[in-house]
C-alpha positions in Angstrom: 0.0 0.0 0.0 1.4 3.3 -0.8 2.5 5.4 2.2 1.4 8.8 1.3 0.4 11.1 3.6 2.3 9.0 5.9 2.4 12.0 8.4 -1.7 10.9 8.9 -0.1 7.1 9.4 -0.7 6.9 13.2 -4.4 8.6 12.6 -5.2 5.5 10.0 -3.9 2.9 12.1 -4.9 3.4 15.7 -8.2 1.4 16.9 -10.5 3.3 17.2 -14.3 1.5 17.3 -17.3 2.3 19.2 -18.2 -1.1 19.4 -17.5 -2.5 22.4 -15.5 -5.8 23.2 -18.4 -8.0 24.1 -20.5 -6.8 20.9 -17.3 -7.0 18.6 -16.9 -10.5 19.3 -21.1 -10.7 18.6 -20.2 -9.7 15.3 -17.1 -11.7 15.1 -18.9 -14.8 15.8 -22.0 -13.9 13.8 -19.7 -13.8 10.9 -18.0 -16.7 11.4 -21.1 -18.4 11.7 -21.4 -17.6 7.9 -18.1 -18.9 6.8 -14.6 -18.1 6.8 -13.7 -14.7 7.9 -11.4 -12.7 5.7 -11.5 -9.4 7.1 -13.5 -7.7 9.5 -13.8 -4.2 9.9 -16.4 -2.6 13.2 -17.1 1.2 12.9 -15.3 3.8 14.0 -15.3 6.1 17.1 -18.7 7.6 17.6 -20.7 6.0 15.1 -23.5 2.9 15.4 -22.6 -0.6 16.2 -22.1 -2.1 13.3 -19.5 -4.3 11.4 -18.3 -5.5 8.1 -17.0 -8.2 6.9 -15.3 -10.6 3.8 -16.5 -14.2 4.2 -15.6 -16.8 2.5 -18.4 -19.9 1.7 -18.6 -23.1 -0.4 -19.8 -20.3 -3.9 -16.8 -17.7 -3.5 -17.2 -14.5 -1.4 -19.1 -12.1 0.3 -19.2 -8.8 1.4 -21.6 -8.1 4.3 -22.8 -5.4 7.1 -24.3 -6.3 10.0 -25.5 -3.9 12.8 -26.4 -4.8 16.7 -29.7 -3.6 17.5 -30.3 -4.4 20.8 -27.6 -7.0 20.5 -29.1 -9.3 18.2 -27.5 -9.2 14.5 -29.2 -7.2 11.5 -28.3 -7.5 8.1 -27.8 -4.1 6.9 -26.0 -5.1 3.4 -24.6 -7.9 1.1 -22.7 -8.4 -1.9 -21.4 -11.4 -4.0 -17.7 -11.2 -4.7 -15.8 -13.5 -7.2 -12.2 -12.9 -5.7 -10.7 -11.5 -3.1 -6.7 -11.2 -3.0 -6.7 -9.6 0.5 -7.3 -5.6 -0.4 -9.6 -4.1 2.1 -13.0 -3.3 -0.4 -14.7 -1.6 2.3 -14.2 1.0 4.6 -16.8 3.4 7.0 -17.0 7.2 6.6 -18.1 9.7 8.8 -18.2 7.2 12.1 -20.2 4.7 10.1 -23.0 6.8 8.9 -21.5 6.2 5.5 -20.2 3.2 4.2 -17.5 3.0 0.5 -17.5 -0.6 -1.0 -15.4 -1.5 -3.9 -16.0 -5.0 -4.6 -13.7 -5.9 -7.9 -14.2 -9.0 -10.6 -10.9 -9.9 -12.8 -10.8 -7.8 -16.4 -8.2 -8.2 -18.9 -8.4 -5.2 -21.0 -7.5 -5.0 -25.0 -3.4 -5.1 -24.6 -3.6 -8.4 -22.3 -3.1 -6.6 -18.6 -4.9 -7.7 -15.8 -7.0 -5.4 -13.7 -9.3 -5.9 -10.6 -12.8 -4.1 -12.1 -15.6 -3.1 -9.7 -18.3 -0.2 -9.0 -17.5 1.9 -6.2 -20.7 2.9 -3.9 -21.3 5.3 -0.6 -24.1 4.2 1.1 -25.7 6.3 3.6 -26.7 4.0 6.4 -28.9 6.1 8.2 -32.1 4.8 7.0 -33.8 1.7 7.4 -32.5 0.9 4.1 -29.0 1.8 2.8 -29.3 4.3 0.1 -26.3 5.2 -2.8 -25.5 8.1 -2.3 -22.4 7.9 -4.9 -21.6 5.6 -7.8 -18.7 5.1 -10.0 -18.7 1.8 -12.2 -16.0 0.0 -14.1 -13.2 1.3 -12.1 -10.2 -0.6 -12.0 -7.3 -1.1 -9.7 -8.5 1.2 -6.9 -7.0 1.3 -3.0 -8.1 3.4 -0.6 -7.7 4.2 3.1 -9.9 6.2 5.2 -7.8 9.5 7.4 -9.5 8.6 10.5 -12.8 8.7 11.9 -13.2 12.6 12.4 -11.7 13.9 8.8 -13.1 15.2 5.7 -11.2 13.6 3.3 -10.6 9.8 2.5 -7.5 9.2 -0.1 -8.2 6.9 -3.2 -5.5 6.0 -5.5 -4.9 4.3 -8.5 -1.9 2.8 -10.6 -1.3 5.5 -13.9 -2.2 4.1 -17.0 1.4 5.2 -17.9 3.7 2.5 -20.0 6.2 2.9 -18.0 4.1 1.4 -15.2 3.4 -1.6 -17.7 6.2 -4.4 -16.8 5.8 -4.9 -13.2 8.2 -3.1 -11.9 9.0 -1.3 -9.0 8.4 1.9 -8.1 5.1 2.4 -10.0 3.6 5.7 -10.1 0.0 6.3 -8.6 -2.8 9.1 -9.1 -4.1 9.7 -5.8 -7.8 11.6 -5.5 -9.7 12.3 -2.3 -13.5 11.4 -1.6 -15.2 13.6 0.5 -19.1 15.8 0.4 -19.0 19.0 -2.2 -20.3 21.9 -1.8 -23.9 20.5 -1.5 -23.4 17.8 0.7 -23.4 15.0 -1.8 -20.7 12.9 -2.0 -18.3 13.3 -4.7 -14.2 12.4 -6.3 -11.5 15.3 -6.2 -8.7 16.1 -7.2 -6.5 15.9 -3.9 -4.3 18.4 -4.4 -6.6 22.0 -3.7 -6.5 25.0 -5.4 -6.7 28.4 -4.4 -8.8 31.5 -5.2 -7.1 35.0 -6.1 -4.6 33.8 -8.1 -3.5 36.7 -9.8 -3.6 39.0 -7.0 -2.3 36.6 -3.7 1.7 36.0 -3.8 0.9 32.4 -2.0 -1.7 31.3 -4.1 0.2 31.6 -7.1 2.8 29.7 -6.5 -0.2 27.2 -4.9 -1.4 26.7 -8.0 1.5 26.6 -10.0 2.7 23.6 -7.7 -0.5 21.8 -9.0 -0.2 22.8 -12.3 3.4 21.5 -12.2 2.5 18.5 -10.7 -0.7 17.6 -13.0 2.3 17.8 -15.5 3.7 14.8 -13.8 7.0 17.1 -12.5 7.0 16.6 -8.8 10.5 18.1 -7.9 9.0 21.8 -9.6 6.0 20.9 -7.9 7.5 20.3 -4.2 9.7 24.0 -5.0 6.8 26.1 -5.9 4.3 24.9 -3.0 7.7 25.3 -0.7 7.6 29.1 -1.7 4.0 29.0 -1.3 4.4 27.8 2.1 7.0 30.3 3.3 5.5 33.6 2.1 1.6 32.8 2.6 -0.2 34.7 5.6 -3.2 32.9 4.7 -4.6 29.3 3.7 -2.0 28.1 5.7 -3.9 24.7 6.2 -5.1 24.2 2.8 -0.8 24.8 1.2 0.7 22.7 4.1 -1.6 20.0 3.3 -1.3 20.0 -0.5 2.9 20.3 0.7 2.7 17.3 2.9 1.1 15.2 0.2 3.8 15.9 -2.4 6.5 15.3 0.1 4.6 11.8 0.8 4.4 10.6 -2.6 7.9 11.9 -2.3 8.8 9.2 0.2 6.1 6.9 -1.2 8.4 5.9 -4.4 11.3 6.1 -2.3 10.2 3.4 -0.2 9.1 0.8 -2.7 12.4 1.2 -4.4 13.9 0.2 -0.7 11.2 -2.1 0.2 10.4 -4.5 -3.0 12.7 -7.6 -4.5 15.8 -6.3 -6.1 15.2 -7.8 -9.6 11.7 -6.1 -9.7 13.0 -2.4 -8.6 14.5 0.4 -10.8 16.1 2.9 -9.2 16.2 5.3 -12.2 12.7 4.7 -12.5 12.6 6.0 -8.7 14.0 9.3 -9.8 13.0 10.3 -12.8 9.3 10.0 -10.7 10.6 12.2 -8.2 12.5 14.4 -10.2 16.3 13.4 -10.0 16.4 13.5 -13.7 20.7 13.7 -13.5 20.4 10.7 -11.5 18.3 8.9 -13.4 20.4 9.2 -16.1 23.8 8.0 -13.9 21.7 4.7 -13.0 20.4 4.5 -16.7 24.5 5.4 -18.6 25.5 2.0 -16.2 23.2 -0.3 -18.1 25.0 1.2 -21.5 24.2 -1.4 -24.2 22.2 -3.6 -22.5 19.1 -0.8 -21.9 15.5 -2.1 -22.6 13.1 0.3 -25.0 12.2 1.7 -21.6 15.0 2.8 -19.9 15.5 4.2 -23.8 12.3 5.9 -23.0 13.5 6.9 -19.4 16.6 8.3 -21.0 14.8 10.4 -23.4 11.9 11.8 -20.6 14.8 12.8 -18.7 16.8 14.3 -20.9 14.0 16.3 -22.2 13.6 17.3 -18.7 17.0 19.0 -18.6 16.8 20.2 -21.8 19.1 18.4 -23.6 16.4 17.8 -26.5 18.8 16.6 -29.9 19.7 14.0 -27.5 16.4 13.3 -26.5 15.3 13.4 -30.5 17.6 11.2 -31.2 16.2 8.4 -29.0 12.7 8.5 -29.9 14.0 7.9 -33.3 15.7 4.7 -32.7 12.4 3.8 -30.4 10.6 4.4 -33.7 13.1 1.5 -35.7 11.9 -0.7 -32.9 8.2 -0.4 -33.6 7.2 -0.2 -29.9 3.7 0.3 -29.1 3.6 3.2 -26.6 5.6 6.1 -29.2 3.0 7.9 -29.2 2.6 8.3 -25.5 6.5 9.0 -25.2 5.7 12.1 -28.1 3.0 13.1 -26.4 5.0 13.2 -22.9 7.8 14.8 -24.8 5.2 17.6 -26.3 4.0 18.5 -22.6 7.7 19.0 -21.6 8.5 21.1 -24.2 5.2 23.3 -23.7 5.8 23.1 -19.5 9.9 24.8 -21.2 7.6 27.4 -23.0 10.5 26.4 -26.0 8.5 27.8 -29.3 11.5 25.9 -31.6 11.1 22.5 -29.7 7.6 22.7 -29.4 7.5 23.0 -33.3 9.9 19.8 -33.8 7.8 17.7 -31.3 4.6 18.5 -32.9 5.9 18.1 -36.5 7.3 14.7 -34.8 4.1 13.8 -33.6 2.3 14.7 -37.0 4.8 11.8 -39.0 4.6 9.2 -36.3 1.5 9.5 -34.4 -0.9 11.8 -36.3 -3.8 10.7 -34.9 -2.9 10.5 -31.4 -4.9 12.9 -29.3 -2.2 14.5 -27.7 -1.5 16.0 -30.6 -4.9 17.8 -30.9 -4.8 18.5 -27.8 -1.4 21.0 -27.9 -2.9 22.2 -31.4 -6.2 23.1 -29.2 -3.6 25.0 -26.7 -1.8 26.9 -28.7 -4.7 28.4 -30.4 -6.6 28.8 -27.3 -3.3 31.2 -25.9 -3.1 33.1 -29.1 -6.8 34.2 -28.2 -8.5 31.9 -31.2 -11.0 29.9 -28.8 -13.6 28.9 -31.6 -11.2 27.9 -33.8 -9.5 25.6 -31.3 -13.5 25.0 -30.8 -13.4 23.6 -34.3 -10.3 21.4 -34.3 -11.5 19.9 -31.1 -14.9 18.6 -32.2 -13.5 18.2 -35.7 -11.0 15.7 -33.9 -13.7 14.0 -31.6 -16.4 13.9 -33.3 -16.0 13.6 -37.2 -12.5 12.2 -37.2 -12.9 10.1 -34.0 -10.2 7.8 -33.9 -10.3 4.3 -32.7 -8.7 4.8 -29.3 -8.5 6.7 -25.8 -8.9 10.1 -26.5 -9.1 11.9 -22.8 -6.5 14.2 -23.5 -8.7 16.2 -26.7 -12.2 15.7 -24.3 -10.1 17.4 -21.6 -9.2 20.4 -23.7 -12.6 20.5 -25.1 -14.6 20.1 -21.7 -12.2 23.4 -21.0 -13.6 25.6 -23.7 -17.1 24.9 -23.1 -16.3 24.9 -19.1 -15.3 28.6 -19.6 -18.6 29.4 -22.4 -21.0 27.8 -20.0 -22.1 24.9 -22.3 -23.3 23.3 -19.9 -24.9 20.4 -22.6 -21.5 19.8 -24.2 -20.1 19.3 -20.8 -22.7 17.0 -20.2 -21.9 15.0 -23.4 -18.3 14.7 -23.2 -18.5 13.1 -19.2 -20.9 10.9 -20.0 -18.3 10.0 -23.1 -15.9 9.0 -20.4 -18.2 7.2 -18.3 -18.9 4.5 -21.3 -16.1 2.8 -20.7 -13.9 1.2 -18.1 -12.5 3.5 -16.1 -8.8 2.1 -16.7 -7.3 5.9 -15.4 -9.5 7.6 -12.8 -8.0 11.1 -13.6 -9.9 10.7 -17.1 -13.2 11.8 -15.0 -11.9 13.7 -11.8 -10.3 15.8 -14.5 -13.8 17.0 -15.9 -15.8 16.0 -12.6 -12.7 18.2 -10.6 -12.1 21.1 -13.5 -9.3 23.0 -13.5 -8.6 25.9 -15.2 -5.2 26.7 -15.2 -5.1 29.4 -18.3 -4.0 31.8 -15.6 -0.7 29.7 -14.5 0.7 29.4 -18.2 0.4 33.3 -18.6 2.2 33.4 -15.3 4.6 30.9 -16.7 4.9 32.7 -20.3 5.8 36.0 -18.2 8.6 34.2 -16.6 10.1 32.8 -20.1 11.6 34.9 -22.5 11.0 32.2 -25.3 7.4 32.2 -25.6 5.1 29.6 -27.9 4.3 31.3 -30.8 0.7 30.8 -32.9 1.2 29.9 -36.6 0.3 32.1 -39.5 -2.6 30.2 -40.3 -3.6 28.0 -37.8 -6.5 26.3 -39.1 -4.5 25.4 -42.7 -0.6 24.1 -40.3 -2.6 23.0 -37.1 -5.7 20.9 -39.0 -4.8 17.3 -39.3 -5.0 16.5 -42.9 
């Protein structure tokens, strides 16, 4: 499990039921009654006495909740389960008055990978009868932990659908999101990570929400410095930056410790720091392996070295990637064009997406930076029209969350309220293989005020084409 926010460990871990020792073993026994126990879970301080449970029968699994009412056993809620592998799939919110499930089946998507597949539920347990309160289906792969019995916020996180998280090896990179009631109440999956208002006029906030800009762009080191100055100068919203700080700095140690903590023969340790920034190292542990790199530490040479800049080196690799034919270029391109546009380098930007145009056309990326550099040179319909051009009459035959994300945008900031509609219910079609697809559109964020911030602090600014519709367009 990963260890982030590890400075809330001791609040996660600590007993803390209201169920008392004669009416835990009640339930205890009751459940055993039923089969074999796999896990057992009572609620938390302050809330009714009630427990869950995974049991295991002669027809596979079962999740169930029982309460004591007046110390005989009720039934509250059950649920068939086809596996288990020892995941907790349950926990209690809000001292039991709530209750996330996330039973999972098996899935093997298109490429072959296995994933655990389930619907993720809050019930509110109030009632006589539970009632969903949430609903997410077909998400795969999730963990979760609740804070402790008197937070807010419950973490969720989830592998990235990244391809460098693809062979089973150690440290892999999670997207973490928090669950917790919006602003009416209802229950609901952020982005965990909080912006903050004022941005253009409050020092603190600023940098705030440059470190999640930063970090969005998968550049945690950046991330970690901007929040730090954030930190140091803010005379308000102290809470909401030391928090969003002490998450970064536990994802920080998060990927540390599984390099230290997993077999050596499964663990890269320049995979460890190009996630957490130490592209220089990275590339010391990756110029050992010499001749005998794999097409991904080929890739992890190339990220990094676009990192630092050094891009007719990093050029040069993708190129041998392409003589290899492996099946993730265009994802490496399209990780490449988001460093380049993060540089705010006009003459790389233009060789990546003229790179992109003869080895991935198609790939949505692609559109997506089009749609961007249109939308900063102030020519919002007609990055309007390459968008839905893209999505709609030339839809390709693959994931295309990166285009519906820069779409959801524009009409996010028209009020088309329909489109928006349209385009989330687009991602909720299908299996839900990267979470951040919908918190993205479900948590919007609008970050147009960061990259003029950003393009004030470069001196090499992106430039829009002559004619954007005619160089931008895909043919």
């Amino acid at each position: 499990m990963p260890v982030l926010a590890f400075a809330c460990w001791l609040a996660w871990t600590m007993p803390a039921a209201a169920v008392s020792e004669a009416n835990r073993e009640r339930l205890e026994n009751h459940f055993a009654s039923l089969g074999t126990v796999e896990y057992f879970l009572a609620t938390p301080l302050g809330g009714p006495e009630m427990g869950a449970a995974v049991i295991r029968d002669g027809s596979g699994f079962e999740m169930r909740v029982v309460e004591l009412r007046n110390g005989q056993p009720v039934t509250r809620l059950t649920e068939r389960m086809s596996h288990y592998n020892g995941k907790r799939p349950f926990t209690f919110l809000l001292t039991g008055q709530q209750f996330l499930s996330y039973p999972t089946n098996l899935w093997t998507d298109s490429l072959g990978r296995e994933h655990e597949l389930g619907d993720l539920r809050i019930y509110d347990m109030t009632g006589e009868t539970p009632v969903v309160l949430y609903e997410l289906k077909n998400v795969t792969d999730l963990s979760f932990q609740a804070k402790g019995a008197l937070t807010e916020s419950n973490l969720l996180w989830q592998p990235a659908d990244h391809y460098l998280n693809q062979q089973g090896i150690y440290p892999i990179k999670y997207n973490y999101f928090i669950v917790r009631p919006d602003d009416e109440n209802h229950f609901s999956i952020f982005h965990h990570l909080d912006l903050l208002p004022d941005n253009g006029l409050v020092e603190s906030a600023r940098y705030n929400n440059r470190g999640v800009f930063y970090y969005l762009q998968g550049d945690l080191m950046n991330a970690i410095a901007a929040m730090s100055k954030a930190n140091i100068i803010t005379d308000r919203d102290q809470s909401i930056i030391s928090r969003n700080m002490d998450y970064l700095k536990s994802e920080m140690t998060d990927l540390e410790y599984q390099a230290s903590h997993n077999p050596d023969p499964i663990v890269d340790e320049a995979r460890m720091y190009y996630w957490t920034g130490q592209y220089q190292s990275a590339l010391r542990v990756l110029e050992v392996r010499q001749r005998h790199m794999s097409d991904t530490d080929l890739a992890l040479s190339a990220l990094c070295m676009a990192r630092l800049k050094r891009w007719p080196e990093a050029d040069n690799i993708t190129a041998v990637l392409k003589q290899h034919g492996v099946p993730w270029l265009g994802d490496l391109l399209a990780d490449l064009l988001t460093i380049a546009e993060l540089q705010q380098l006009s003459s790389v930007l233009e060789v990546q997406l003229r790179a992109m145009e003869a080895m991935d056309p198609t790939h949505p990326a692609l559109t997506a930076a089009k749609a961007r550099i249109l939308l900063n040179a102030g020519k919002a319909d007609d990055a309007q029209r390459l968008l839905e051009g893209y999505l709609f009459a030339r839809r390709p035959n693959r994931p295309v969350t990166e285009a519906i994300y820069e779409l959801f945008g524009i009409y996010y900031n028209t009020g088309n309220t329909a489109g928006m509609d349209r385009l989330m219910n687009e991602v909720l079609q299908g299996e839900l293989t990267d979470l951040s697809a919908y918190v993205n559109l479900k948590d919007y964020h609008d970050f147009s005020v960061v990259m003029k911030e950003l393009a004030v602090d470069q001196t090499d600014n992106i430039k829009s084409p002559k004619n954007p519709l005619e160089d931008l367009t895909l043919k």
